[in-house]
Phi, psi and omega in degrees: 000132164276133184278090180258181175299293192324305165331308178270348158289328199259348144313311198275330182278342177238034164202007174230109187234056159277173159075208180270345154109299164272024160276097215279003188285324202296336192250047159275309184281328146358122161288310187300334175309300199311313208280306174341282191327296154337269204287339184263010183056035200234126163321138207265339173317304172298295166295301195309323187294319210270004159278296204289310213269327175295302192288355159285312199257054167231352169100018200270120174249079176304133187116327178301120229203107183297106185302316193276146180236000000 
């Protein structure tokens, strides 16, 4: 497999879920954001936007903790 953005955008939205998840300042800070940003030459600003939009259209709301049992 070959390493692209998209790949790695769509990596940090469906496997790195700290915090609250859809913030896009909070996933501006994400290390795998930064080291994206770093290696594909891209605003971190710019990845946090294209991670909230892969996790909007896969419905993923990170962070969310099921009350009910």
């Amino acid at each position: 497999m070959r390493a692209s953005y998209r790949r790695a955008v769509e990596w940090i939205a469906l496997n790195d879920n700290s915090g609250n998840g859809d913030n896009q300042k909070e996933i501006e800070s994400y290390v795998t954001t930064l080291l994206v940003a770093d290696l594909f030459d891209k605003q971190e600003s710019v990845v946090a936007k294209n991670i909230v939009a892969v996790r909007n259209k896969h419905n993923i709301l990170v962070g969310e903790t099921d009350t009910e049992n």
